[in-house]
N, C-alpha and C positions, 0 to 999 in steps of 0.2 A: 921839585915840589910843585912848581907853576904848571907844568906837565901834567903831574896826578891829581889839579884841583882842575885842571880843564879836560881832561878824560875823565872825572866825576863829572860833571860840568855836562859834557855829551852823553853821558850813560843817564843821568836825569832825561834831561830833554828828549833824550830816544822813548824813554819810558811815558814822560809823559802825552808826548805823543800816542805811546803805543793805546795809552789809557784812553786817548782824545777820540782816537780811532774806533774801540771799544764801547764808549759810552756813544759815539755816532751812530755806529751798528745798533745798536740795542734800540735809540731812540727812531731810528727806521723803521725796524723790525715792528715795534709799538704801533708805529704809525701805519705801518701797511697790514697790520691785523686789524688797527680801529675799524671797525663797519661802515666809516664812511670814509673810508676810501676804499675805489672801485665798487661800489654798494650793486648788488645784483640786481642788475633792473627789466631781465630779459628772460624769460623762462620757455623754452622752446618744447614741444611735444610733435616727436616723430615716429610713425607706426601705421598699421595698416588696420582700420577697425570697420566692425559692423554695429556693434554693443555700447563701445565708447564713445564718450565727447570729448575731443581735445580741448574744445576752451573748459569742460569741469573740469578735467584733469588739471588745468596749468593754474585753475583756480585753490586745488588741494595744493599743487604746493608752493604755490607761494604765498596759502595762509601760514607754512611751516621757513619760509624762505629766511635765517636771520646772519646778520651780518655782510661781511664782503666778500669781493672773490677770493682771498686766501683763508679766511676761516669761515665763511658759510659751510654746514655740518649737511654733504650733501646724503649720508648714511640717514640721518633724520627724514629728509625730502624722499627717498626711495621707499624708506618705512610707512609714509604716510601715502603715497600712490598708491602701494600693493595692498592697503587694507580696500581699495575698491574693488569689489569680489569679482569683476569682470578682467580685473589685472594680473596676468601670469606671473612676467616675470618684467623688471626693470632696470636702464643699467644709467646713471646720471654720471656726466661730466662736467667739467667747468670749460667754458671759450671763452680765450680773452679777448675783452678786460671787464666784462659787466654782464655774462648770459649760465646760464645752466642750458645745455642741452638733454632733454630725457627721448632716452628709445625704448618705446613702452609695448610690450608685446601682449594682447589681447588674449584671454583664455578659448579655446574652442572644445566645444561642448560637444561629444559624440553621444550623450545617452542621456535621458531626465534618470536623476535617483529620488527613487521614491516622490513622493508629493512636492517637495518644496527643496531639490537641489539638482545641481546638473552634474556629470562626471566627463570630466576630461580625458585626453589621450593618455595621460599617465597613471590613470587610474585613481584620483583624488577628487572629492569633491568638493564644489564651490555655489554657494547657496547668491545667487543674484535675487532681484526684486523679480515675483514670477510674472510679473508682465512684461519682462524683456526675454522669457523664455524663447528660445527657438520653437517654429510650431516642427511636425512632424517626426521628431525623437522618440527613439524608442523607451522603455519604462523599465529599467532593474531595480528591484526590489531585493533587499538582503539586510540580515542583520547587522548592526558595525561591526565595523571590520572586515566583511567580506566584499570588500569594494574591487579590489585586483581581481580576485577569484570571480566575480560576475563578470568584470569586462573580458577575461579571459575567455570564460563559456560563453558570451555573447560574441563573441568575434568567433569561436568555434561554428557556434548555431550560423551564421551568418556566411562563412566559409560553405558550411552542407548547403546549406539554401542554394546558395548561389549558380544563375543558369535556370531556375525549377519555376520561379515564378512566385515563392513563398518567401513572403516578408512579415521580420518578426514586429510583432507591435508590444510586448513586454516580456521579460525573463522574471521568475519570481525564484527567492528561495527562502524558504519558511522558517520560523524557528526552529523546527526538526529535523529540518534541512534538506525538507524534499522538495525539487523541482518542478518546475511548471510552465509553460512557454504559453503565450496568445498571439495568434498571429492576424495579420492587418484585416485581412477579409477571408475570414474562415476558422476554424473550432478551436477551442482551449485544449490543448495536449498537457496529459498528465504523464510526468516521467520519472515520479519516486523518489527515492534517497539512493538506488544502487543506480551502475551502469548506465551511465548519463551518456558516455558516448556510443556505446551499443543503442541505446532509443533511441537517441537525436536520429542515428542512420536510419534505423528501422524505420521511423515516421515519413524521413524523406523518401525511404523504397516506397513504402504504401502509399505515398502521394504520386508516388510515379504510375505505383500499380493497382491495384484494389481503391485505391480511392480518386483517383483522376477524373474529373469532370464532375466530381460531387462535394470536393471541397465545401464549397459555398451553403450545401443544407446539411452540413455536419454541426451538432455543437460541442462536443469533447468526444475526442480520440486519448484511451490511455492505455497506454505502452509499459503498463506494468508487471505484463502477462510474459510466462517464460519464453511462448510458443507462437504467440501472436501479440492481437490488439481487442479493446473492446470499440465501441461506438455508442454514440448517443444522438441522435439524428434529431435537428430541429422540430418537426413533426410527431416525434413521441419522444417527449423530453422526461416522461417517466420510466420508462425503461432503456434500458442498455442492450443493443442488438449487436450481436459477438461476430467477428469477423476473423475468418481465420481459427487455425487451433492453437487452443492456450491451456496456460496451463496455473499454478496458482500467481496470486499476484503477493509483490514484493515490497 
């Protein structure tokens, strides 16, 4: 009987322990989620920019910075960087025992869209303040949603160029969805709704051929002819002087 009250006896006490142990854990656990302990007092911004300020950036988030290094909500801090429209993409860590590290990667801008945004290498666009515009971008112009589909034909266009000495200064495509190119110095090319890559070629042959060395007093070339081109020469901007044989336009 003395036996089974003293192994009662240790099966308490093992328990109670177990419990002591339990409620220890827990009151840790409490204590090193409280926010002030290890409270994050360091916010680091690493990246390579032309656009960005590091210290704005580290000032967006540690207006969002709350709590410690175990429960600061670092998903919050990344949401609140990426809303600055020069912000691609961002990836936040915690370094012990009191810092966030952010590696924040800068958007880059290959084309202005339209008036008041720029389009990126992936084909999206990101509307910045337009006095941080890049100067010398070239201008797509398209309906939404045709943002892929213009960087696409602008890198096509850009491809033919290339070597010839013609540099594009804007792609347009219209609500009806005909085509249009301007280039840096020298005439607006009209290229239709059909056979976008058949004219693009044709214009760069006639730049090679029939129009070489006169580029510069051209003001539209249009390529909508089955058989040729028309022209419009800066000096009689009222009529159209036909180059080549054509045939109806499309």
């Amino acid at each position: 009987m003395a036996s089974q009250v003293a192994f009662s006896l240790r099966a308490s006490a093992g328990v109670l322990a177990a419990l002591a142990l339990i409620v220890a854990a827990g009151f840790g656990i409490l204590r090193l989620m409280h926010p002030m302990t290890f409270p994050i007092r360091q916010v680091e911004i690493n990246g390579e920019f032309r656009h960005l300020s590091p210290a704005a950036l580290q000032s967006v988030a540690e207006d969002v910075v709350r709590g410690g290094f175990f429960n600061v909500n670092v998903e919050a801090v990344r949401r609140a960087v990426l809303r600055e429209p020069w912000v691609r993409e961002v990836t936040v860590r915690r370094v012990w025992p009191q810092s966030l590290n952010l590696q924040v990667q800068e958007q880059q801008a290959v084309a202005r869209w339209g008036d008041a945004g720029l389009l990126n290498a992936e084909g999206r666009v990101f509307r910045p303040d337009p006095a941080t515009f890049p100067s010398g971008l070239p201008i797509l112009t398209g309906p939404a949603g045709t943002e892929h589909l213009m960087l696409e034909r602008f890198r096509y266009v850009e491809q033919v160029f290339a070597g010839q000495g013609l540099q594009l200064a804007a792609l347009t495509l219209s609500e009806r969805r005909a085509w249009s190119l301007d280039l840096a110095t020298g005439p607006d090319v009209i290229l239709g709704r059909t056979q976008f890559v058949a004219r693009v070629q044709g214009f760069a042959a006639a730049a090679r051929r029939e129009l070489a060395g006169r580029m510069d007093a051209l003001r539209v070339v249009d390529m909508r002819y089955t058989n040729g081109f028309a022209v419009q020469w800066n000096t009689t901007a009222a009529t159209a002087t036909e180059m080549e044989n054509h045939g109806q336009t499309n």
